[in-house]
N, C-alpha and C positions, 0 to 999 in steps of 0.2 A: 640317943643317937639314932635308934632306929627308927623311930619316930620322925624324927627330922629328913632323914633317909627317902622315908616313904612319902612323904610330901612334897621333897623333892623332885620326887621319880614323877608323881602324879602332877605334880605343874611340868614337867617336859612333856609329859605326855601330852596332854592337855594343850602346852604353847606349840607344838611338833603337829598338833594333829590339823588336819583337812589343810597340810600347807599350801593346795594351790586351789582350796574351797573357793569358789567364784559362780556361785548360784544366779547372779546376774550379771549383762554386762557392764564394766566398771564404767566409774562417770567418766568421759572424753581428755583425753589429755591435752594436757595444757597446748599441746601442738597443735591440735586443730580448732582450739578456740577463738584465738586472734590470727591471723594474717592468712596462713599456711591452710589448704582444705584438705580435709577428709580426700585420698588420689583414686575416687571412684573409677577416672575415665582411663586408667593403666589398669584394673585389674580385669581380668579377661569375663566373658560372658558368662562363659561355667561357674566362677565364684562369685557373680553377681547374684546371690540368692539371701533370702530371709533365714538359711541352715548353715552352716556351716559343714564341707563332706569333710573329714579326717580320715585318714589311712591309721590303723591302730596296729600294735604287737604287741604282746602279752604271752608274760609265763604266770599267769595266774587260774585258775582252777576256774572252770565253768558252774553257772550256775543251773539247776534243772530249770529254773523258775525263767532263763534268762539271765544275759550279763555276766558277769565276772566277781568272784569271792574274792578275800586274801588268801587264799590256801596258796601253796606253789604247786604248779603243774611241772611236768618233765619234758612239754612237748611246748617249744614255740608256739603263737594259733595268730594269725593275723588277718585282716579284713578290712570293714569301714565302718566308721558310727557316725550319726547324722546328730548335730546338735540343732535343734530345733530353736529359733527366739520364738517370741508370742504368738499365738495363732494370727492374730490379725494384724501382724507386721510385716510391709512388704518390704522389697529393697529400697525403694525412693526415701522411704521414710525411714529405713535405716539410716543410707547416708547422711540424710538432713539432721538425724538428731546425732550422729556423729559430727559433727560441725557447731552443735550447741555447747552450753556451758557446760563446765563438767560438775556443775551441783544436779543434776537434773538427776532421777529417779532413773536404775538400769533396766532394761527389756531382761523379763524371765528368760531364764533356758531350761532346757530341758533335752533329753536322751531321749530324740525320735526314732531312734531305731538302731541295729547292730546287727552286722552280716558279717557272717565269717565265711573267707574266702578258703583258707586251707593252714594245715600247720605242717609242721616241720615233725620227723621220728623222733620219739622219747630218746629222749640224751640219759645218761652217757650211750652212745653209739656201738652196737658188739663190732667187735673187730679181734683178729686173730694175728698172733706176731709167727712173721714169715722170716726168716733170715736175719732173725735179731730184728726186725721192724714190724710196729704192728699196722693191723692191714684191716680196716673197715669191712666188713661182710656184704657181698655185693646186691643183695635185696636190700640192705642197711643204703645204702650207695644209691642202688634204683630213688629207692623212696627220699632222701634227701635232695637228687637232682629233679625230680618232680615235683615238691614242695618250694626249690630256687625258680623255678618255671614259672611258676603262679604266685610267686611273689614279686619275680621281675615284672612279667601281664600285667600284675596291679598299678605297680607303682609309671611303668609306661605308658598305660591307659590315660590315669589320672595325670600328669604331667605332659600328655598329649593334648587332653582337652585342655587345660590349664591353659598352654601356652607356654609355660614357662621350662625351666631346665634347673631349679633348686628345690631343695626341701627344708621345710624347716621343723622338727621333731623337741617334743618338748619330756623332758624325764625327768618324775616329781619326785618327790621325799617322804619320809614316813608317815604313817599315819592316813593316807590319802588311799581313797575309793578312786576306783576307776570313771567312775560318772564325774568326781569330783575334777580329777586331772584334765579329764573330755575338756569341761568347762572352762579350766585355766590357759590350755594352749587357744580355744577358740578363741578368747578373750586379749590375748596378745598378739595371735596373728591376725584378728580380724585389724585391731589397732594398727600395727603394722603393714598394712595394704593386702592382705589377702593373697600373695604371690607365692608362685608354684603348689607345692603338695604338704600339709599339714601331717604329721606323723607324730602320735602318742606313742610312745613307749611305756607302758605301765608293768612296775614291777610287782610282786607281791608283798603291798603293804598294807599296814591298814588295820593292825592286830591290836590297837587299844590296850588300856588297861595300864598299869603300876609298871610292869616291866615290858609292855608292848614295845618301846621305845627300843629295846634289846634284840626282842624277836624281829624285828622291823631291820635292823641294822645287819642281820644274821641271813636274812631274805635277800639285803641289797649285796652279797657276796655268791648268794645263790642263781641270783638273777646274769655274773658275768659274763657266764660261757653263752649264755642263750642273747647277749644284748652284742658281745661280739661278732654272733652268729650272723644277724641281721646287718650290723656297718658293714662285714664284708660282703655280702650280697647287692645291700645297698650304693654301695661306692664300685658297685663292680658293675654297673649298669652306665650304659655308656650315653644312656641321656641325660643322668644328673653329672650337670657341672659342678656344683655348689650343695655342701652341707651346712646346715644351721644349728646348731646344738641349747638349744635353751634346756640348764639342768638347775633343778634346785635343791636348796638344803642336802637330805644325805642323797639324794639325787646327782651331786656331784662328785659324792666316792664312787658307784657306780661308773658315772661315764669316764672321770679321769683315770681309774685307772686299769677300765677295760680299752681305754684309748691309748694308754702308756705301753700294756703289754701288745698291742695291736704297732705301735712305731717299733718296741724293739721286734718285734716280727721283720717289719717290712725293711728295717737297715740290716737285720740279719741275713734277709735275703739279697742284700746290695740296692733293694731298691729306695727311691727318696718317698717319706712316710707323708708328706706335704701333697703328695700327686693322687698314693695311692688311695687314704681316705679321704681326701677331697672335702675336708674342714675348712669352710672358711671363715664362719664365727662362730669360737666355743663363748656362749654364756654361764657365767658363774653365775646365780642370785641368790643373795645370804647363803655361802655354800658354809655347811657342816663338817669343815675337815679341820682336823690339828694340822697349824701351821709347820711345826716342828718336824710333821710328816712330810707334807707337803715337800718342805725344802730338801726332803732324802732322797721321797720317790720320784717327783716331778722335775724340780729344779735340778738334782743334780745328774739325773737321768737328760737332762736337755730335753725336754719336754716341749717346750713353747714352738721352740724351733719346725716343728712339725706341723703346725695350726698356722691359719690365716693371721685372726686376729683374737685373742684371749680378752676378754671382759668381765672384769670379778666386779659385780654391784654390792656394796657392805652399807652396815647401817651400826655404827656404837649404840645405839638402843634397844637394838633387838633381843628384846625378854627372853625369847628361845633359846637359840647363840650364848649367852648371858649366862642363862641354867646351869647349858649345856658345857659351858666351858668351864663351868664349877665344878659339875659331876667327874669330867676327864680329865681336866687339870693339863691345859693346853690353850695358850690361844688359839681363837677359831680365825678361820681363815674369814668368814662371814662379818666377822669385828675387826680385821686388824687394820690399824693407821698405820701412816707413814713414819710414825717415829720409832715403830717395833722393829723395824728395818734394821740391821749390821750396816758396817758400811762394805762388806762384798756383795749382800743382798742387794744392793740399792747399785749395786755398778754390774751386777749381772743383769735386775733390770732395765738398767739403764741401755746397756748392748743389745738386751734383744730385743728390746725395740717394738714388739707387738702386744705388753699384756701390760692391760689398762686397768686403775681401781677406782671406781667411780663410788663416790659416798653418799647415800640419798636422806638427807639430816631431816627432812620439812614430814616424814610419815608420822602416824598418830594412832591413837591406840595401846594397851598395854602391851602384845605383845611384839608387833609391829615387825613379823616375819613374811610376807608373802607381797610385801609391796612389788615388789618387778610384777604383778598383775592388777595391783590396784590403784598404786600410785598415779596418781596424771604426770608426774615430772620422769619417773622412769621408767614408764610406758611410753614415755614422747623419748625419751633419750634409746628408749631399745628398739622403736618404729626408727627413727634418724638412723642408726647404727646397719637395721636388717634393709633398709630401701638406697642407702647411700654410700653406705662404706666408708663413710668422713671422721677422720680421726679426731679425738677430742680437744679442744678448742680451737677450731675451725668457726670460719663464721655457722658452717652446718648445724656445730655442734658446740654453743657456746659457753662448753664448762667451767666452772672458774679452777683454775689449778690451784694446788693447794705446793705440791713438790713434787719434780719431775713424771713419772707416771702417777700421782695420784692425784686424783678430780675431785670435786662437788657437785651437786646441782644446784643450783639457785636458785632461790623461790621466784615462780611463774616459768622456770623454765619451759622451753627454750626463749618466747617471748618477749621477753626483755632482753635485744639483741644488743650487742654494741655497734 
């Protein structure tokens, strides 16, 4: 029994690990193969480059050497990372082989470089209780509103020269290095047009091994206060319109339900939680949650209601998921069809009207967990989704339905239009 135990742990581990590993970029999705181009001439001059600039956050420990460990730090540290494609690749040639097949051979990346701009004081925060209320210490207080200063700066700067007024922020799952995640979000926002300000959120994962898969999960709990820290800063700057949420695997206990306690915040305060975070598409991709959870804390919290538009991407294949819903004994939200549904599930669905499950069947590989970056069909369905806003089956978006909110993709999608 223990035996089996441990090989189990060690194939999660193993299926779990470098979930948004994307060492090159993936081959072109199906979207810009046939008809549709590569929208070189909409994304502005600034992100016309052979790098990719990201805005980064991180509570992961510094490294002397450079970069960032798995360890957890106590202090938010944010900045930019430059991912680099091949030396001798410029833009023209970017875009052009963006518009090629998508069998062709991806351009290297690589981590040209990381500037940290400033962090945020070691949390927890001293603070003294005054009259029954406790009370932040006001050096404590100084040095937090001067670390919001130079986080606003950045993120205005960058969204000045952009051009644009959205961000789109990508937060990975266990097992994953921070160079690796760099990689991942360049990789699907470059896919996705390039628009407004690219933000990695990287929490402290990455810890390998038999029971890494534990430590990892125990980190994505550690990480809440310091990721909440940032959406409210974030959404409180009055030039991002628009949030973009791409979160994966356990990457989406993290964001849902530091986004859950952040709504009941904001109705607590009387105000509408839709304004104040300024979500307008949360991405699921193969998310790592118990369903059964799911329907306590999100669903019956009225969750959805708060967000633009919810898009959970699932795959019944996915070897990870598969493990992982062995080891917990829970459907994963990463796997579930439409027929796990009650029928009050499926007419609470059906009311709210915004959360969508898109199924991606055509991936390959054994453990077939990271496709929302590799995939050419839903990397064309998550470009369509972040450039459009076009609800699924739309001529936009020519999913095939399966039963009321839940989709397919079709092989060659989008391509094969009706």
């Amino acid at each position: 029994m223990l035996s089996k135990y441990i090989y189990i742990m060690t194939f999660v581990s193993i299926a779990l690990s470098a979930c948004t590993a994307v060492p090159k970029l993936s081959p072109t999705p199906t979207l810009y193969v046939e008809g549709t181009k590569y929208p070189a001439e909409n994304i502005s001059p600034f992100n016309r480059s052979s790098s990719a600039e990201l805005v980064y956050a991180t509570d992961r420990v510094e490294l002397v050497s450079g970069g960032f460990g798995t360890g957890r730090s106590r202090a938010l540290k944010f900045g930019t990372v430059s991912v680099g494609f091949e030396s001798d690749i410029g833009w023209d040639e970017i875009v052009s082989t963006s518009n090629e097949d998508g069998s062709r051979k991806g351009f290297e990346l690589e981590v040209a470089g990381i500037a940290k701009v400033g962090n945020f004081p070691q949390t927890p925060l001293p603070f003294a209780v005054r009259n029954g209320r406790p009370e932040i210490l006001p050096k404590a207080q100084a040095e937090q509103r001067k670390a919001i200063q130079k986080f606003r700066s950045l993120i205005r700067g960058k969204l000045k020269k952009s051009g644009g007024s959205e961000v789109t922020m990508l937060v990975h799952g266990v097992n994953t290095e921070f160079n690796e995640a760099a990689f991942a979000l360049t990789n699907v926002w470059h896919f996705a047009g390039r628009n407004g300000v690219p933000i990695l959120y990287s929490w402290p994962s990455g810890s390998g091994g038999v029971l890494g898969y534990f430590t990892d999960r125990e980190s994505g709990e550690f990480t809440l206060f310091h990721f909440k820290q940032m959406m409210r800063v974030l959404a409180d700057i009055p030039e991002v319109r628009d949030i973009n949420i791409i979160a994966h695997s356990r990457g989406t206990d993290v964001v849902t339900t530091a986004l859950r306690e952040l709504v009941i915040e904001a109705r607590g305060g009387g105000k509408n939680p839709r304004k104040v975070l300024k979500v307008k598409n949360l991405i699921l991709a193969a998310p790592d949650l118990d369903f059964g959870v799911v329907g306590q804390r999100l669903i019956a919290e009225r969750f959805a209601p708060a967000i633009g538009r919810i898009t959970v991407y699932t795959n019944r294949s996915d070897g990870a998921l598969r493990l992982s819903q062995r080891l917990m004994d829970g459907v994963r939200f990463g796997r579930l069809q439409n027929t796990a549904l009650n029928e009050t599930e499926r007419q609470i669905f059906k009311n709210v009207r915004n959360v969508d499950f898109v199924d991606v069947p055509q991936t390959s590989g054994l453990i077939n967990h990271s496709y929302y970056a590799t995939d050419p069909g839903a990397l064309s369905d998550i470009a369509l989704l972040l450039q459009t806003g076009a609800a699924p089956g739309s001529a936009t978006r020519p999913l095939t339905s399966r039963q009321q909110n839940f989709w397919s993709i079709p092989d060659g999608y989008p391509a094969k239009r009706p």
